[in-house]
C-alpha positions in Angstrom: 18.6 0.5 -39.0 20.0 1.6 -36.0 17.9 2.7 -33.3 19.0 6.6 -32.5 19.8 8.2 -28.9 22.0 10.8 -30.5 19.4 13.7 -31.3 21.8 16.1 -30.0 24.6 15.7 -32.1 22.6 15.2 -35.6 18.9 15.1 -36.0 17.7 13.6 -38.6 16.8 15.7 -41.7 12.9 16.8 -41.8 11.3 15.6 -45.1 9.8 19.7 -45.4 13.7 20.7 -45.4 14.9 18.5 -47.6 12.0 19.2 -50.1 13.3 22.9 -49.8 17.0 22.5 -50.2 16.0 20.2 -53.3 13.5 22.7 -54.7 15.6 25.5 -54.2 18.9 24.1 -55.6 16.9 24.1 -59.1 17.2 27.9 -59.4 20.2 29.1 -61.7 21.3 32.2 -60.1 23.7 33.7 -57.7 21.9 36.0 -55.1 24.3 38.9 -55.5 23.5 39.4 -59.4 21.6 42.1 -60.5 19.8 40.2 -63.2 16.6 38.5 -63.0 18.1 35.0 -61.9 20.1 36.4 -59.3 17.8 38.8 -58.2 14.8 35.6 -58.2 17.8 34.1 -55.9 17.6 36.9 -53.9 14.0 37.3 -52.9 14.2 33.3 -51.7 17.3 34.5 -49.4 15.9 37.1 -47.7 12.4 35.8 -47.8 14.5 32.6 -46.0 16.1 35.6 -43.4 13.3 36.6 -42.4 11.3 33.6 -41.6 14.5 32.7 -39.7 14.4 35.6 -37.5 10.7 35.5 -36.7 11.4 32.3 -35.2 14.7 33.6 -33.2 13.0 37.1 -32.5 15.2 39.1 -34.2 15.8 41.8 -37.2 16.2 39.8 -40.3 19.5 42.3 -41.0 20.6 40.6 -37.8 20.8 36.8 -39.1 24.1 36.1 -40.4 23.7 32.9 -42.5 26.8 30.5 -41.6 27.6 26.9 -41.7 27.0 25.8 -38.5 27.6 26.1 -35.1 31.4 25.9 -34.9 31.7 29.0 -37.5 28.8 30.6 -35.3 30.6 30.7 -32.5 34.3 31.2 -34.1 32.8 34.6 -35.7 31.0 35.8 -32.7 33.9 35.4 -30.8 37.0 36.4 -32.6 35.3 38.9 -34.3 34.2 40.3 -30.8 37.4 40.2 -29.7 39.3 41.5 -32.8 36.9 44.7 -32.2 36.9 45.0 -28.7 37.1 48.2 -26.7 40.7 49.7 -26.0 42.3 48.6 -23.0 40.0 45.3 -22.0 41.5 41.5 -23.5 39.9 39.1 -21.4 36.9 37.0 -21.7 34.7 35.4 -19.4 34.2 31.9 -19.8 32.2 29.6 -17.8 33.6 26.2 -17.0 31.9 23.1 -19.4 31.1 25.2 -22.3 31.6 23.5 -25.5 34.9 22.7 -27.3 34.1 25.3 -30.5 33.9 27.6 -27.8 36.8 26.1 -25.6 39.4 26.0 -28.5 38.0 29.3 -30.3 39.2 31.0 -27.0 42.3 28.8 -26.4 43.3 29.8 -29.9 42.4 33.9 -28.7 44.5 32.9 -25.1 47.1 32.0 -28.2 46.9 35.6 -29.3 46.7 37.8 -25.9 43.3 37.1 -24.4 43.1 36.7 -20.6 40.9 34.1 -20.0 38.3 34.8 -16.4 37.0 30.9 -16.2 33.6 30.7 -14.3 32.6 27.9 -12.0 29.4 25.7 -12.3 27.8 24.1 -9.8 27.2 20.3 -9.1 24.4 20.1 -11.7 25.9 22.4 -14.1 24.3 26.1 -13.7 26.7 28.9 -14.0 27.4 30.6 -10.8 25.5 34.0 -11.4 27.4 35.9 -8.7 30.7 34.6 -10.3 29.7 35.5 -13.5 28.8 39.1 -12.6 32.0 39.7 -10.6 34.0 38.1 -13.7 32.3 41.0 -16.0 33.6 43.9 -14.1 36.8 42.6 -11.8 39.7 43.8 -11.8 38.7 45.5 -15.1 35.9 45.5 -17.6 36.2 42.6 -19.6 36.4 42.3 -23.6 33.9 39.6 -24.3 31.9 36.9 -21.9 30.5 33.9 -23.5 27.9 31.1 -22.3 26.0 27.8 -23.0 22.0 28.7 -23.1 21.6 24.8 -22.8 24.7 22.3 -21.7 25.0 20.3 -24.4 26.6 17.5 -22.6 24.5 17.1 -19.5 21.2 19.4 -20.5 21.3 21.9 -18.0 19.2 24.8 -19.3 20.8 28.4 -17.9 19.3 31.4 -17.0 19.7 33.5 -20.5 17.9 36.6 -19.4 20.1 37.1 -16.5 23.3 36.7 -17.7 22.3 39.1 -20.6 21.4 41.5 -18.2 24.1 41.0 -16.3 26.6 41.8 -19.1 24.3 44.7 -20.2 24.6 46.1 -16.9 28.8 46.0 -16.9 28.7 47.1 -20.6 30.1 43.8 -21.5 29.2 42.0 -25.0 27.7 38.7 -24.9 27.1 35.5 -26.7 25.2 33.2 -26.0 25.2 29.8 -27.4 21.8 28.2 -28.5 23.1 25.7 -30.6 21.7 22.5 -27.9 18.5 24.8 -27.0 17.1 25.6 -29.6 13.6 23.8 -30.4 13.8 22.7 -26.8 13.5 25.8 -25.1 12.0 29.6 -26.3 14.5 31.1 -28.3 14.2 35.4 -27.9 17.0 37.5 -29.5 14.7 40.5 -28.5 13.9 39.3 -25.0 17.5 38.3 -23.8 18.9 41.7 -25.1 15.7 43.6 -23.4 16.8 47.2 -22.7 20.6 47.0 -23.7 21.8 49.8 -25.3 24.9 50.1 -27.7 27.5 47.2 -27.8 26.8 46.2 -24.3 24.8 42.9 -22.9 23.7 40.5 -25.5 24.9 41.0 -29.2 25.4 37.6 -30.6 23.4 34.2 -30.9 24.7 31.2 -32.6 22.7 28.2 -33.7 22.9 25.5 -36.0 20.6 24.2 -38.6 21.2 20.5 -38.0 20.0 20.0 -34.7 16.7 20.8 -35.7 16.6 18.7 -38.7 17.9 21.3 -41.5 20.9 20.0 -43.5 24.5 19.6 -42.0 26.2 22.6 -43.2 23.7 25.2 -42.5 23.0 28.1 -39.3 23.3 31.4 -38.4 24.8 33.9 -36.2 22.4 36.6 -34.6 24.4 39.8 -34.6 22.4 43.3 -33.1 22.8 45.8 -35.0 24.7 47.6 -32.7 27.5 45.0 -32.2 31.1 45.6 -32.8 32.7 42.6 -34.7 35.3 42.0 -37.0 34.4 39.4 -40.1 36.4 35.9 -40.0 36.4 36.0 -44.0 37.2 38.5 -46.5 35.8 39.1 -49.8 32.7 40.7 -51.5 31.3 42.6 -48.4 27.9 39.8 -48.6 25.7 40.0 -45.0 26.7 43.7 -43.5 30.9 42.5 -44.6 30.4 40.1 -41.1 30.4 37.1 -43.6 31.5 37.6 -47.6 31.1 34.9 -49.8 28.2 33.5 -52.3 25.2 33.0 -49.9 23.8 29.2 -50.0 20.1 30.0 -51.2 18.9 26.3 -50.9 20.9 25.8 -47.3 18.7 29.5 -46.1 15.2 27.8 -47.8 16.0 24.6 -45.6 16.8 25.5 -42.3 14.0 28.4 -42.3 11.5 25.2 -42.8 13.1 23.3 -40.0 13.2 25.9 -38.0 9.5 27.1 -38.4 8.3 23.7 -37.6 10.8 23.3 -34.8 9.1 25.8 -33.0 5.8 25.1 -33.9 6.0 21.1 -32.3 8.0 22.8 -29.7 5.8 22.7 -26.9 4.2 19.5 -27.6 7.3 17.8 -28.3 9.0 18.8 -25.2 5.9 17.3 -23.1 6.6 13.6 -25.1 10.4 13.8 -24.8 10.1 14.6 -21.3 7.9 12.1 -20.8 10.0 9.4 -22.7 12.7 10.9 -20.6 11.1 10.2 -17.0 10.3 6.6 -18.6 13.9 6.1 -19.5 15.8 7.4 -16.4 13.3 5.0 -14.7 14.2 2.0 -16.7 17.9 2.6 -16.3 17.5 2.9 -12.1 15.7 -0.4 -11.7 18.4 -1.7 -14.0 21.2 -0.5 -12.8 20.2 1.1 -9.2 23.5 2.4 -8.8 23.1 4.4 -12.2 23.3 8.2 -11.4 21.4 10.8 -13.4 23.8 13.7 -13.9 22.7 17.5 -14.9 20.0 19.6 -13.5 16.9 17.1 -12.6 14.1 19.7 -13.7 15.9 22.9 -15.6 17.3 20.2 -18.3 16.5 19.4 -21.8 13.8 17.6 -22.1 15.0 14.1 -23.3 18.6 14.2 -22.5 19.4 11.7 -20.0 22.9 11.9 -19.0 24.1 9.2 -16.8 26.6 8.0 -14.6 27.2 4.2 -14.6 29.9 2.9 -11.8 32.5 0.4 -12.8 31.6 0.7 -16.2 34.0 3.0 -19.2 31.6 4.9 -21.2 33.3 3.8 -24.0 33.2 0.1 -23.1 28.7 0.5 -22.7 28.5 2.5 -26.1 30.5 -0.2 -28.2 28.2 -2.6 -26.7 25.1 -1.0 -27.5 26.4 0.1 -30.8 26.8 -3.8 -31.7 23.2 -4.3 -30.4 22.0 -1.8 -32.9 21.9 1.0 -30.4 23.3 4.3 -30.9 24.4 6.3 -27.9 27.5 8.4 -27.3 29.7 9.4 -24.5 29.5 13.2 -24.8 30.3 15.5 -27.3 30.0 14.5 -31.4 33.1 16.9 -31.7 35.6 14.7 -29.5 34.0 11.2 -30.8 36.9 8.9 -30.8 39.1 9.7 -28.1 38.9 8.3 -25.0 39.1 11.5 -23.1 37.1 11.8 -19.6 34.0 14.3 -19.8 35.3 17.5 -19.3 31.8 18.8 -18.2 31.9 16.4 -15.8 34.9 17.3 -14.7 33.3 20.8 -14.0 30.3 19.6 -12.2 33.2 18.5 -9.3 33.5 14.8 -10.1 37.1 12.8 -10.6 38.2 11.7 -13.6 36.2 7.9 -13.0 33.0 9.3 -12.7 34.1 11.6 -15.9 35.1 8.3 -17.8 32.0 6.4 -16.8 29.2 8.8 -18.4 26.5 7.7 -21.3 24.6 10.6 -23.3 21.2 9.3 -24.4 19.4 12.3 -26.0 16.0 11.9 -27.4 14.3 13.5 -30.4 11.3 14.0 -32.3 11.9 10.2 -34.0 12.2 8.4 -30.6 9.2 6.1 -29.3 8.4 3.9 -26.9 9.9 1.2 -29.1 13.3 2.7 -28.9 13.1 2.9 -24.9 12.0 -0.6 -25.0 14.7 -1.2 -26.8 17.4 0.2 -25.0 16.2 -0.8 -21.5 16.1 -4.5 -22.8 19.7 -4.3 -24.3 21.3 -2.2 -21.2 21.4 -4.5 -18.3 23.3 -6.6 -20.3 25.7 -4.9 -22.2 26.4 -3.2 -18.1 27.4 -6.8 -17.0 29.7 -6.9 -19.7 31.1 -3.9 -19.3 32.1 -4.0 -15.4 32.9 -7.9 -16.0 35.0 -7.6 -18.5 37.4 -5.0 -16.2 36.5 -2.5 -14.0 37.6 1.1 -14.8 41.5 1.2 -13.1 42.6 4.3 -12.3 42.0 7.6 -13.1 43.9 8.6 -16.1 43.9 4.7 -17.4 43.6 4.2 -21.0 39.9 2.7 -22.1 38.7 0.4 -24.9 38.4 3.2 -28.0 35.8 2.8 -31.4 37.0 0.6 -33.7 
């Protein structure tokens, strides 16, 4: 079996949540029936909701199930968008966000939106004072849009302020916790604080398989004061923001992962980091040119995202793949194409630094075994790697996946 530094694109599916999903895929009956099946179906979903927003503080007639992330964020969105004020179109959108939100709004760009791009910093914060101007200037804008947690290089952002930043220009806002949750607190309630109406903070997406629910399960957090504009059509299930027959078992499952997600939270975050520290240690006296990238102390804990000089990203993960080490270059979405980092890119680097990145994200599996592991196999798959050919120029193709 392969030994896993890939936490943040898939976690591994918890025992409890597969036990749920199992258990309740043995009911016959569909939730929107009036009859005792269905209505039996029922009570699981809601009973589901609302353990899901006790651990997102939230109303349980907030939680829009979905199917992941990607929809998530597609629906919040759009459907913000689609429903937007008269007289705004743009959207505010930080640099190094992720590519369901960067192709959501390049398809929106497609249909009229102006787009107000943000800067980050070197280690990846938004720039607050950017943000704020890009809310109001030269016009209120439609919809603004940001990254609780970088998924690429772990930078954790300030949530509360830029929800009470778009609260104060009346702007609606969602946030992205798809990387942060069960990493850092999670608070519907406490990022939207005092906002009133459709202003400030009115949609949170997450996804159920970063936390160990099944692939194909999440939610979308939307206040009850929100205006938004459903994707999909049909029998007018959760508020008409999402029709369709509701997936009882997927609910059951990621309510369990989620509940113990946060319970281990604290704890967990204390080992990763520490596993993390350990790590980013190993890899300097290794490779002493190696470059940790990211925030060094507002990160996730156990995402190490590094810079290794000379050597393609793609070229060290093949390698480590074939020593039974799984890593990845960035993104799960954009697996397979050799494509420099684009949140690297942001942070200010060129295009060799952005094609010479490794991802190594921790999770609630990893031990000291697995860092013994990698340390052991990574000075010499980096020999290989710069041997073999040093990284041309910028733009040069690299070795892909076979």
């Amino acid at each position: 079996m392969s030994i896993y530094f890939d936490h943040a694109a898939s976690a591994p599916l918890r025992d409890s949540a597969r036990d749920a999903w199992i258990s309740a895929s043995a009911l016959v009956g569909n939730a929107s029936s009036v009859h005792g099946a269905g209505q039996a179906a029922r009570r699981l979903l809601e009973g589901s909701r609302e353990r899901i927003a006790a651990v997102l503080d939230c109303d349980p007639i907030e939680v829009v199930l979905t199917s992941g992330g990607t929809e998530s964020v597609n629906l919040a969105l759009k459907g913000l968008w689609w429903a937007r004020p008269a007289d705004t179109g743009a959207i505010v959108l930080p640099d190094g966000e992720h590519h369901a939100t960067l192709d959501a709004v390049g398809w929106l760009r497609s249909q009229g939106a102006a787009v107000r791009p943000v800067g980050l910093d070197d280690v990846g914060r938004i720039r607050q004072e950017d943000f704020r101007d890009a809310l109001t200037a030269p016009e209120p804008a439609a919809v603004a849009t940001a990254l609780v947690a970088n998924n690429e290089v772990g930078t954790v952002q300030d949530a509360a302020a830029l929800a009470g930043a778009a609260a104060a220009a009346g702007v609606a806002l969602h946030l992205d916790a798809v990387g942060a949750l069960g990493h850092v607190p999670v608070s519907f309630s406490a990022w939207r604080a005092d906002a009133s109406g459709a202003g400030g903070l009115v949609a949170l997406s997450i996804s159920g398989h970063k936390v160990g629910a099944p692939v194909g399960t999440g939610a979308l957090v939307v206040s009850r004061h929100a205006r938004l504009s459903p994707l999909v059509h049909g029998g007018g299930q959760q508020r008409g923001l999402r029709s369709g027959t509701p997936d009882v078992a997927g609910a059951s499952a990621l309510a369990v992962a989620l509940e113990e997600a946060e319970a281990e939270r604290v704890e967990e975050t204390a080992r990763l980091r520490r596993l993390g520290d350990r790590l980013v240690a190993g890899i300097r006296a290794a490779v002493p040119e190696a470059e940790l990238l990211g925030d060094a102390d507002r990160r996730i804990a156990g995402n190490v995202h590094v810079h290794l000089p000379g050597a393609a990203g793609e070229s060290m993960l093949f390698l480590l793949d074939q020593a039974g080490i799984s890593v990845s270059t960035g993104s799960a979405c954009q697996a397979g194409v050799a494509e420099p980092s684009h949140v690297v890119l942001a942070l200010g680097r060129d295009e060799r630094v952005a094609r010479s990145v490794l991802r190594l994200t921790l999770g609630r599996t990893s031990t000291e075994a697995d860092v013994d592991a990698l340390l052991s196999a990574l000075p010499g798959a980096y020999a290989r790697a710069t041997g073999a050919g040093r990284l041309r120029s910028a733009g040069a193709a690299v070795p892909g996946r076979s």
